[in-house]
C-alpha positions in Angstrom: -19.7 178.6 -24.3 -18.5 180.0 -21.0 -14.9 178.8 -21.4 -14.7 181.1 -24.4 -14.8 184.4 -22.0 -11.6 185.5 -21.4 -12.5 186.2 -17.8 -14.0 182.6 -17.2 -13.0 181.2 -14.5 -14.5 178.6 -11.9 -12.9 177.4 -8.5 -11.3 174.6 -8.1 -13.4 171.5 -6.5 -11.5 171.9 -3.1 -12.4 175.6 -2.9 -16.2 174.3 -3.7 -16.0 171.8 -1.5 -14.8 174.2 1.5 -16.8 176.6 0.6 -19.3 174.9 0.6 -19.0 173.1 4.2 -18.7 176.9 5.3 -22.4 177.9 4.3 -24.2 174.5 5.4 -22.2 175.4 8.6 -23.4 178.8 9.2 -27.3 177.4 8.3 -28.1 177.2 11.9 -29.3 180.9 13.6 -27.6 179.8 16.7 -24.2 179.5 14.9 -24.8 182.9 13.2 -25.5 184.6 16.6 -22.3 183.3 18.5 -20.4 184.4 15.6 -21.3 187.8 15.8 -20.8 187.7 19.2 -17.5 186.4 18.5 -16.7 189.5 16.3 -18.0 191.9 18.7 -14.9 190.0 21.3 -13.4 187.1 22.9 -16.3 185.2 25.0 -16.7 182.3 26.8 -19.1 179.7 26.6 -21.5 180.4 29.2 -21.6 184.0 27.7 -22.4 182.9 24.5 -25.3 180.7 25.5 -27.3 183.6 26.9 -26.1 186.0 24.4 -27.6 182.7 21.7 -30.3 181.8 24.1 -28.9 178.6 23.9 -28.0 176.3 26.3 -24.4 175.2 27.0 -24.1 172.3 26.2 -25.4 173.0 22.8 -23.3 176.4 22.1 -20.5 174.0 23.3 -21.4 171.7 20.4 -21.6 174.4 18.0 -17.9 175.8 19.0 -16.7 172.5 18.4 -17.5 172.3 14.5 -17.1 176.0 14.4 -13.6 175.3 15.4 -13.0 172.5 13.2 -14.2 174.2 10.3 -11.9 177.6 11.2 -14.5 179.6 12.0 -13.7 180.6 15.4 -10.5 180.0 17.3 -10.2 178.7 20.8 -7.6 180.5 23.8 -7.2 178.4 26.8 -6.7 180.4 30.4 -6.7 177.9 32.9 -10.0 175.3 33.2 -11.8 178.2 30.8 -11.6 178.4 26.8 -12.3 182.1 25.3 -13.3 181.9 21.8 -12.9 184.4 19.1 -13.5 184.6 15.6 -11.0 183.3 13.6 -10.4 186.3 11.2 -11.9 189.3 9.1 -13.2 187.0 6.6 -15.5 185.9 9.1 -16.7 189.1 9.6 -16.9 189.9 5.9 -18.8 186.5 5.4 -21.4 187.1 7.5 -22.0 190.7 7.2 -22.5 190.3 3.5 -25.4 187.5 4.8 -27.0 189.9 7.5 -27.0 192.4 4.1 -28.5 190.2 1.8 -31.4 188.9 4.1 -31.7 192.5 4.9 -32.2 193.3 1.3 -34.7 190.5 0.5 -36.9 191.4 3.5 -37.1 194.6 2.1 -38.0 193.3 -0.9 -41.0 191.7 0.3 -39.3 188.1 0.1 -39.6 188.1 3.7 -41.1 189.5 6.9 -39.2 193.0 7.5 -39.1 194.3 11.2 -40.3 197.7 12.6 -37.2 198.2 14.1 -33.7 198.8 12.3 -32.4 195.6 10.4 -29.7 193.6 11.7 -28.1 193.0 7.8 -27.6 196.8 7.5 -25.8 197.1 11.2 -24.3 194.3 10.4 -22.9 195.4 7.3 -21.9 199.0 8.7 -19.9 197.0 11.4 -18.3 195.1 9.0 -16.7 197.9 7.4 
């Protein structure tokens, strides 16, 4: 049925696949905040942790598969790393999730905050 659209088309099981790795990566809220911190500037991993309240050791562990995955990128200056996001699709990425869970709070799917939501900063930043 959908084949016969002349528009149809589905990715390919790699692109699924990576795709896929990419969302179950950015799950965690920890991950999500020292990516935006990441796109905000370069950081290192002690900065991170108190801009995650996170401790080292586990902000360490999140770089890690956040690097694997090409997420973020590392820069090595001496006995420090400085890591940065890795591109503007990581921005794009997680601006359009700040907007969506923006959106559903305000449409009662979830708790909305007093304040001014993240997902719509996020999204103007993004831009």
């Amino acid at each position: 049925m959908h084949t016969s659209l002349p528009d149809f088309d589905m990715p390919n099981e790699e692109q699924v696949h990576l795709a896929a790795e990419s969302f179950r990566l950015l799950s965690d809220p920890t991950r999500i905040k020292i990516l935006w911190a990441l796109l905000q500037g370069e950081s290192n991993v002690a900065c991170l942790a108190e801009l995650a309240d996170a401790a080292p050791t586990a902000v360490s562990q999140h770089l890690a598969k956040l690097r694997l995955a090409g997420l973020v990128k590392g820069r090595r200056e001496g006995t420090f790393v400085y890591y940065s996001a890795a591109d503007e699709h990581v921005r794009r990425l997680l601006a359009e999730g700040l907007f969506h869970a923006d959106h559903l709070d305000r449409a009662g799917h979830a708790e909305a905050p007093p304040d001014a939501p993240p997902g719509e900063r996020a999204a103007a930043h993004a831009r």
